[in-house]
DRENLUMSE-87256 format. One line per 4 residues: their letters; for each residue x, y, z of N, C-alpha, C, O. Coordinates in steps of 0.2 Angstrom, whole numbers. Example, Ala and Ser with C-alpha at 12.3 -4.5 7.8 and 13.67 -1.06 7.14 Angstrom:
<sites>
as> 66,-28,39,62,-22,39,66,-16,39,71,-17,42 ~ 64,-11,35,68,-5,36,64,0,39,67,6,40
</sites>
This chain:
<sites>
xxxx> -96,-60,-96,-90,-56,-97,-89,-55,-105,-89,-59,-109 ~ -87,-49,-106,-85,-47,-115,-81,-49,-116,-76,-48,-112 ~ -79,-53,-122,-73,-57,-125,-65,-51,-125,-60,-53,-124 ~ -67,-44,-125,-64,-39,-128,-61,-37,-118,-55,-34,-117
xxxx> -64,-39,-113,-62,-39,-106,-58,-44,-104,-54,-43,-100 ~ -58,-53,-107,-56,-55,-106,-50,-59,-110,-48,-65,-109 ~ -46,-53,-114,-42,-54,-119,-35,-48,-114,-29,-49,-114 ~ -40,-43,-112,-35,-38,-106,-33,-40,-100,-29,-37,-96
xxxx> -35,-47,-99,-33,-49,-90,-28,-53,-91,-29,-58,-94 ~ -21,-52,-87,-18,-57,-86,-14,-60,-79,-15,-56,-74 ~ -12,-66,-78,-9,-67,-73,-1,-68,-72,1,-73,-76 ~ 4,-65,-69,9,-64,-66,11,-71,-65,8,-74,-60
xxxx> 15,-75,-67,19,-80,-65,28,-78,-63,32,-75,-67 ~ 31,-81,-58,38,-81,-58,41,-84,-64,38,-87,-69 ~ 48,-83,-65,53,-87,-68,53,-94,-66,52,-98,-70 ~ 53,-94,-62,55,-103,-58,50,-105,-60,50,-111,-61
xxxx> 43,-101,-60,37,-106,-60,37,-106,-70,37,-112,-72 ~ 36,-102,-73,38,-105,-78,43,-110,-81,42,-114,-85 ~ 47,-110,-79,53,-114,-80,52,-123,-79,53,-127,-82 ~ 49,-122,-72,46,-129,-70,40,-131,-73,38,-137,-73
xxxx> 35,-125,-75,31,-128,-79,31,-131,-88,27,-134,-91 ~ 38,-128,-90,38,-129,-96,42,-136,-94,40,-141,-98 ~ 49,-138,-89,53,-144,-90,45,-150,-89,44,-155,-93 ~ 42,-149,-84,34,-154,-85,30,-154,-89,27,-159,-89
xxxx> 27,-147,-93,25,-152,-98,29,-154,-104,26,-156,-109 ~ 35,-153,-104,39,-157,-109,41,-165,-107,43,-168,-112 ~ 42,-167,-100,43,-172,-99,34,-175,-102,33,-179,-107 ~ 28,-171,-98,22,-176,-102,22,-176,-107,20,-182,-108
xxxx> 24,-173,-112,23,-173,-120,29,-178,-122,26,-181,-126 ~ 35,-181,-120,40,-184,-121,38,-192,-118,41,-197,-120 ~ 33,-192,-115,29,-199,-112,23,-198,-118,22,-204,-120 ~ 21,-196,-119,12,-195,-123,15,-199,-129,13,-204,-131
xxxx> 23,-194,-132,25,-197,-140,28,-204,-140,31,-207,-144 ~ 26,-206,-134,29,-214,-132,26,-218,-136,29,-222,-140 ~ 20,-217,-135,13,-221,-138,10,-217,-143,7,-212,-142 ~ 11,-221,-149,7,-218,-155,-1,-220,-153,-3,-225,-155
xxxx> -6,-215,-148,-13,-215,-149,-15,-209,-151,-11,-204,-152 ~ -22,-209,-152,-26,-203,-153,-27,-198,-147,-29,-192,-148 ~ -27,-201,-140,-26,-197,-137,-19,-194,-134,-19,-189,-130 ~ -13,-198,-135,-6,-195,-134,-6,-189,-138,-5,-184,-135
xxxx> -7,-189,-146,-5,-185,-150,-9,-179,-147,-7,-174,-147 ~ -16,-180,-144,-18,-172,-143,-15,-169,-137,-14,-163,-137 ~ -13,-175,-129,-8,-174,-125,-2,-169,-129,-1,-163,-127 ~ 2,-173,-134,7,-171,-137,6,-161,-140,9,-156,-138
xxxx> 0,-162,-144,-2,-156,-146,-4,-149,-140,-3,-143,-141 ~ -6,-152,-133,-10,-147,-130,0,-144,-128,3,-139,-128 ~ 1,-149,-126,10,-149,-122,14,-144,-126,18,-141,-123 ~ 14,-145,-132,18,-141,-137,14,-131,-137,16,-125,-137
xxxx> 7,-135,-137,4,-127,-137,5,-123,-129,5,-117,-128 ~ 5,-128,-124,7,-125,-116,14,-120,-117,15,-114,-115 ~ 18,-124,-120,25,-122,-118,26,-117,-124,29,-112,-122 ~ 24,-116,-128,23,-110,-134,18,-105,-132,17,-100,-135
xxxx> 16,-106,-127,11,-98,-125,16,-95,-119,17,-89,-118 ~ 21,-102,-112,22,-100,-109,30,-96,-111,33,-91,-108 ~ 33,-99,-116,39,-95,-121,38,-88,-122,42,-84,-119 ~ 31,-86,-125,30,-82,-128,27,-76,-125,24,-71,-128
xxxx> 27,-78,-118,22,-73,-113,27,-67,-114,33,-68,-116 ~ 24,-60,-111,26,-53,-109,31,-55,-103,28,-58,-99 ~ 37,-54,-103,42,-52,-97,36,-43,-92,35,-37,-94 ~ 35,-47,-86,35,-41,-82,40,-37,-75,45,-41,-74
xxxx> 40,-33,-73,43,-34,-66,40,-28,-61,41,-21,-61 ~ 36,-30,-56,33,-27,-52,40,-21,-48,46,-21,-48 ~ 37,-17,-48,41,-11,-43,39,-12,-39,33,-14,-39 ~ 42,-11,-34,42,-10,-27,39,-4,-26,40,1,-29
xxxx> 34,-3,-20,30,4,-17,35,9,-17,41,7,-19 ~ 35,14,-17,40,18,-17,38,22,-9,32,21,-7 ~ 41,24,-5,41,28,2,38,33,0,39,34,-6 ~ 34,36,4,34,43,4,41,48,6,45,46,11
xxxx> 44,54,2,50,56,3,50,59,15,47,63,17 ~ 54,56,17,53,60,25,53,67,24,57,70,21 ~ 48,67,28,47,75,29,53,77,33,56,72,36 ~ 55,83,34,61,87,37,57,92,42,52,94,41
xxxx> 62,91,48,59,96,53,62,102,52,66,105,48 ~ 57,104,58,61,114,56,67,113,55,69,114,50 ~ 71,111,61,78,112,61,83,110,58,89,112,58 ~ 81,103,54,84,99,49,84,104,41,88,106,37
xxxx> 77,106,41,77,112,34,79,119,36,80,122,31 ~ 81,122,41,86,128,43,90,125,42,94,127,38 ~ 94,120,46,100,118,46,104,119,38,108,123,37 ~ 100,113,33,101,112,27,102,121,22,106,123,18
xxxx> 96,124,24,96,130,22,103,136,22,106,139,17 ~ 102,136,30,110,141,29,117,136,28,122,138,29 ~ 116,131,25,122,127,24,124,131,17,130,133,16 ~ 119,133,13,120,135,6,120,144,8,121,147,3
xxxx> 120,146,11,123,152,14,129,155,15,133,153,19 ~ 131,160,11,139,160,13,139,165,20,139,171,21 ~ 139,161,24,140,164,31,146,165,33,151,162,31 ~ 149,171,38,155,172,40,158,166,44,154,162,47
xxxx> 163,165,45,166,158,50,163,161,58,164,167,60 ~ 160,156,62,155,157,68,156,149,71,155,143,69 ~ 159,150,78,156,144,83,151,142,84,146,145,82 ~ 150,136,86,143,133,87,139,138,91,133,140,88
xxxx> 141,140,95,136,144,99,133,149,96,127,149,95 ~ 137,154,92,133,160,86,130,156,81,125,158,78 ~ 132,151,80,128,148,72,122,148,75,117,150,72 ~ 122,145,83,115,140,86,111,146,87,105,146,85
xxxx> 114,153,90,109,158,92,110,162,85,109,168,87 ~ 111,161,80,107,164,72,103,159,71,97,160,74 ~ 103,157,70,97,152,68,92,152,73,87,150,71 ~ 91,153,78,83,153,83,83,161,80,77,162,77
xxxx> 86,166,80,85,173,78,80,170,73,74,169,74 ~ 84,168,66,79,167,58,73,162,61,68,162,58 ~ 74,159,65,67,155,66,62,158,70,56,157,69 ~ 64,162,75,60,167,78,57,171,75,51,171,75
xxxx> 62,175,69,60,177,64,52,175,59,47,178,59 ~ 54,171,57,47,164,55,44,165,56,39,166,51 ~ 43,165,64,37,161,67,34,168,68,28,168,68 ~ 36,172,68,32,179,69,29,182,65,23,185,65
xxxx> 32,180,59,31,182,52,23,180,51,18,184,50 ~ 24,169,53,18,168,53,12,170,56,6,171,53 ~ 12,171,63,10,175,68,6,180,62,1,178,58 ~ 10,186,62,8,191,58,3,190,54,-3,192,54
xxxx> 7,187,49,3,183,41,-5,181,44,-10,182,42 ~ -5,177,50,-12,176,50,-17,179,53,-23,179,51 ~ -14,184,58,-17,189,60,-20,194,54,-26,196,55 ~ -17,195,48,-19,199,42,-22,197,38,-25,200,34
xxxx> -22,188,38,-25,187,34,-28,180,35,-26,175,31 ~ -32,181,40,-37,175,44,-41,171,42,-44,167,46 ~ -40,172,36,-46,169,30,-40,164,26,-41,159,23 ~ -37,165,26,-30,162,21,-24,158,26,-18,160,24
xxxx> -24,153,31,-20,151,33,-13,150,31,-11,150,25 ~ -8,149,36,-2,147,32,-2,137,29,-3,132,33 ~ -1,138,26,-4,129,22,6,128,24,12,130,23 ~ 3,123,30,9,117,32,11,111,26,16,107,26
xxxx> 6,112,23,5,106,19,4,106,12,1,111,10 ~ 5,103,9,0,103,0,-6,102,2,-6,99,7 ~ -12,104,-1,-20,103,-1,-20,96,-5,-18,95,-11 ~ -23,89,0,-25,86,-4,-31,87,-2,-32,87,4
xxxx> -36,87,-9,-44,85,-6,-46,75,-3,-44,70,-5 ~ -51,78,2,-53,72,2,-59,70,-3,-64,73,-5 ~ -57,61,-5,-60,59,-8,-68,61,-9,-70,61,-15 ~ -71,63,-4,-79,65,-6,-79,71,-8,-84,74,-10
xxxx> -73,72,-7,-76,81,-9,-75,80,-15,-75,85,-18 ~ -72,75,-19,-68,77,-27,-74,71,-31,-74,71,-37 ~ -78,67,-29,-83,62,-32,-88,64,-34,-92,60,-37 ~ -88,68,-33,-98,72,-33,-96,75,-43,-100,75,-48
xxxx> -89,77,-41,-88,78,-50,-85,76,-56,-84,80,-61 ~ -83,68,-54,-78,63,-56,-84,60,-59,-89,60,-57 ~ -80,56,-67,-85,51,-69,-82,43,-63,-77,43,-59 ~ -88,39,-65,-84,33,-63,-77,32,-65,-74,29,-61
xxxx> -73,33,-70,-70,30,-73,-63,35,-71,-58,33,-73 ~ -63,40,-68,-62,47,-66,-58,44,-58,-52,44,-56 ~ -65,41,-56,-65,40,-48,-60,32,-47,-59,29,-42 ~ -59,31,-54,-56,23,-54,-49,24,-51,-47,21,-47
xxxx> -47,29,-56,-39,30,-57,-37,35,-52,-31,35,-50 ~ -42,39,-49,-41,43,-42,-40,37,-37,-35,37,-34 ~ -43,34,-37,-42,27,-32,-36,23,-33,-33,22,-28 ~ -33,21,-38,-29,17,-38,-24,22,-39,-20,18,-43
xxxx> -22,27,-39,-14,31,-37,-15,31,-30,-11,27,-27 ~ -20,33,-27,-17,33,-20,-14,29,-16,-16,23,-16 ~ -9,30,-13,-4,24,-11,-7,22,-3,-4,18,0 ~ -12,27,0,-12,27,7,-19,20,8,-18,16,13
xxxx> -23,19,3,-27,16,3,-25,7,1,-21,5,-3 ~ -28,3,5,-28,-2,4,-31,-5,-3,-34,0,-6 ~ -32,-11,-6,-38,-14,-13,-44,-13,-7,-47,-7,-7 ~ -46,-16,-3,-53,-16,1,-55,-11,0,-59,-9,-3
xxxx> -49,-7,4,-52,3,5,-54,3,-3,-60,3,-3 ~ -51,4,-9,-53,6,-14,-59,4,-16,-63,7,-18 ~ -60,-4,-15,-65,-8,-19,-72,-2,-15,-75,2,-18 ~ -72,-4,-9,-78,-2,-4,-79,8,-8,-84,11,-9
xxxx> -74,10,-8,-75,19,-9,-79,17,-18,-85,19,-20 ~ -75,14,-20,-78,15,-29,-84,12,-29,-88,15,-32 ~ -87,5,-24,-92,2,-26,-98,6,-21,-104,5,-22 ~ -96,9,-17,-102,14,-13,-103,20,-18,-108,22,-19
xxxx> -98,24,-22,-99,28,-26,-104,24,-30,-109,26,-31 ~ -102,17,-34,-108,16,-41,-112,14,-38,-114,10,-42 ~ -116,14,-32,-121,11,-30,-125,17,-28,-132,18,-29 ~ -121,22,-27,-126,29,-25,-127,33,-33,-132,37,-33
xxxx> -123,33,-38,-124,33,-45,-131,32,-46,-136,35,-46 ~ -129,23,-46,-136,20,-48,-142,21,-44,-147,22,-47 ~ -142,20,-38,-148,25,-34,-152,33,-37,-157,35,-35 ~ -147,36,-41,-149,42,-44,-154,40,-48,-160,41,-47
xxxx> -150,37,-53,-152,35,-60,-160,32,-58,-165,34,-60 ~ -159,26,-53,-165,20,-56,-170,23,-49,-176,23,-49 ~ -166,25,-45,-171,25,-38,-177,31,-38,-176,36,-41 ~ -184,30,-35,-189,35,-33,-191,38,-28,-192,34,-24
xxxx> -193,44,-26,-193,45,-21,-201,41,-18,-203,37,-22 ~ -203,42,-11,-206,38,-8,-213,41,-9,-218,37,-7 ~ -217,47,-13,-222,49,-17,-222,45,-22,-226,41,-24 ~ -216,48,-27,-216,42,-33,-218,34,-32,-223,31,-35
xxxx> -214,30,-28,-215,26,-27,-222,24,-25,-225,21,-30 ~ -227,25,-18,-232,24,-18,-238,25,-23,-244,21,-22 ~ -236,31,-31,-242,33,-34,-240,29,-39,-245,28,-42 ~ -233,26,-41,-233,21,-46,-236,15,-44,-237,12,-49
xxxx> -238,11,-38,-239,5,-34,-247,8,-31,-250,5,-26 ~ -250,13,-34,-259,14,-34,-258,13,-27,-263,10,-25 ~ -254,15,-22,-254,12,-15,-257,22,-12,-254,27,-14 ~ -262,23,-9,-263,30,-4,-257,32,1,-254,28,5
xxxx> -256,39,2,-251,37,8,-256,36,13,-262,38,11 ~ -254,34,20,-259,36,25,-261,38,28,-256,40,32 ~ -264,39,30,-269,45,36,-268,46,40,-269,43,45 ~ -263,55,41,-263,54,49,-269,56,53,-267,57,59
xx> -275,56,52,-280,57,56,-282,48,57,-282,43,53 ~ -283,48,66,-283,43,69,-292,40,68,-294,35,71
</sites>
């Protein structure tokens, strides 16, 4: 591994656990300086230099996943909708049969929309591509951080999609088709005649 890779990795300790580890190695360093020997004082030494890297580390704090926002049903996003509507004052019953009216409305509309234009759906959804379709024109490094935003995938998921992407890379690069192969290995192919 490159010295310049293993200057960027760190590990994550709690508070508690530093804390417990700096009062132990201070109780060892406080027994080491008991006895003036040559190996206390490097006990002494390693113990002072323990607790000054553990002093001196990066404060972190993990966030919590964040939810995806809940999606709203039709009737909760109409509902919401004509809320900000200045509507005339209406009993339950006229609010409930205006609103199937405007959703009726809607839904015809969509009807409509796809009849004229059948090539162009109504999109219920935002387009995300799927992964393979967006690989073909990512660098590796492209396909790294595509992988780790996704919140839906698991680390395995990610490991196994990135490490089948550089494995089919490198099959580009080094691999030969099965002519190449045989005329580089002086091998004939062989004869379909029996």
């Amino acid at each position: 591994m490159k010295d310049k890779d293993k200057k960027n990795k760190y590990i994550l300790i709690t508070k508690d656990l530093q804390k417990n580890l700096i009062d132990f190695l201070d109780e060892v360093q406080l027994e080491a300086a008991k006895l003036n020997t040559t190996d206390n004082m490097h006990i002494v030494n390693f113990c002072s230099f323990a607790i000054e890297e553990l002093l001196s580390g990066f404060d972190a704090e993990l966030k919590p996943k964040r939810k995806p926002p809940q999606k709203k049903s039709r009737d909760q996003f109409l509902d919401e909708t004509f809320m900000d509507w200045n509507l005339p004052e209406m009993d339950d019953e006229e609010y409930e049969k205006f609103v199937n009216q405007v959703d009726g409305f809607l839904r015809a509309w969509e009807k409509e929309y796809a009849k004229d234009n059948p090539n162009e759906p109504v999109q219920r959804k935002p387009y995300k591509p799927e992964v393979d379709d967006v690989m073909e024109y990512c660098s590796l490094e492209e396909i790294q951080d595509f992988l780790k935003d996704d919140p839906e995938l698991t680390d395995e998921e990610r490991f196994e999609l990135y490490y089948d992407e550089r494995e089919k890379r490198r099959e580009k690069k080094s691999g030969m088709s099965y002519e190449q192969l045989l005329k580089k290995s002086g091998v004939l192919p062989p004869s379909t005649k029996k």
